[in-house]
N, C-alpha and C positions, 0 to 999 in steps of 0.2 A: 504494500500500500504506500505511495506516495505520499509525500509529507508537502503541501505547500505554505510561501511564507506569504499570511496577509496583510501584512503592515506594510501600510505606506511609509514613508519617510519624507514625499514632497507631493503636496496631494494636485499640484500643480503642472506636475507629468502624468498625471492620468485623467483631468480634466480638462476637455478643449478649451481653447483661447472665447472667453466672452466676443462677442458681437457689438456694431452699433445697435442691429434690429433683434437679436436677443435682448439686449439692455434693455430698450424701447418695451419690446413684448411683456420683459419680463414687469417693468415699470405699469403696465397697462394692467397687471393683474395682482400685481402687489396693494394688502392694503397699510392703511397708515401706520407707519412704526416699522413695517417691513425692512430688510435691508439685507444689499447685496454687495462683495469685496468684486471690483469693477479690475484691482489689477494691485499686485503687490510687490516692493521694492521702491528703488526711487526716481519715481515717475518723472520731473525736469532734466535729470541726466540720461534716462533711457529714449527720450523723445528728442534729445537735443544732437543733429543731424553730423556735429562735430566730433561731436565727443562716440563716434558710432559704435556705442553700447550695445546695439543689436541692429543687425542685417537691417536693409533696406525696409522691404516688404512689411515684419513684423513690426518695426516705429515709425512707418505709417499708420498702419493698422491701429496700434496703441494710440499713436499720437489720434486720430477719427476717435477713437473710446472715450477718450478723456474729454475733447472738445465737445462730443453728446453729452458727455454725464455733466459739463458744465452746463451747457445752454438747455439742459433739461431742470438745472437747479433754478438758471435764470429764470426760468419760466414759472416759477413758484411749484414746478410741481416734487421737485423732491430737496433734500441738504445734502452736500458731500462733507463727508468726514474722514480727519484720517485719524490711524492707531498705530504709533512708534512701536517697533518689537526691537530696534536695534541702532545702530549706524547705516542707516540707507537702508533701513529694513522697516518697510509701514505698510500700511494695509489703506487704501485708497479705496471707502465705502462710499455706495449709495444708500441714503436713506429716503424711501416714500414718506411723503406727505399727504394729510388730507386736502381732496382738490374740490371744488362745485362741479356739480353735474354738469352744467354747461361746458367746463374749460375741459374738461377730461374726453367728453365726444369729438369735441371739437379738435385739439391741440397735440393728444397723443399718436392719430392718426397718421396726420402731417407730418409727424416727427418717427415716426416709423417709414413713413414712405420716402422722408428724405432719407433714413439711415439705410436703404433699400438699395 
């Protein structure tokens, strides 16, 4: 009989890379108080094209994530927060907000289809 080992050690190789329009999705279904870690490390130096932290593609990519979960904050509909674990080790959360009915049919859509 086989023995396998379940323990993660980086749960972050076994779960694919967040989305704009996952973000979006998930924001659309999330309710208030909810909260989702958008990308972990340090986010200004990973997106900063000089300093090339990571391949082209994915700080793109990161760099799109961030700029949604900001202009999702502007829009009153969630808070970002972060959580220091370290030296350049933070956890860069989205929190839902409560929205009106109006602005959530209206607003969430639009911003799913731009992140599309």
């Amino acid at each position: 009989m086989a023995i396998m080992d379940t323990s993660i050690t980086d749960i972050r190789a076994v779960v694919a890379p967040l989305t704009e329009a996952s973000l979006c999705t998930w924001l659309g279904a999330a309710a208030p108080g909810d909260s989702i870690t958008y990308h972990r490390g340090a986010l200004a130096r990973q997106v900063c094209p000089q300093l090339q932290c990571l391949p082209e593609p994915e700080r793109t990519a990161l760099q799109r994530l961030a700029a949604r979960a900001w202009k999702l904050a502007e829009l009153g509909l969630a808070d970002i927060v972060q959580r220091r674990h370290g030296y350049e080790d933070y956890d860069y959360i989205l929190v839902a907000r409560r929205r009106p009915r109006r602005a959530s049919s209206a607003i969430l859509p639009m911003q799913l289809a731009e992140a599309a």
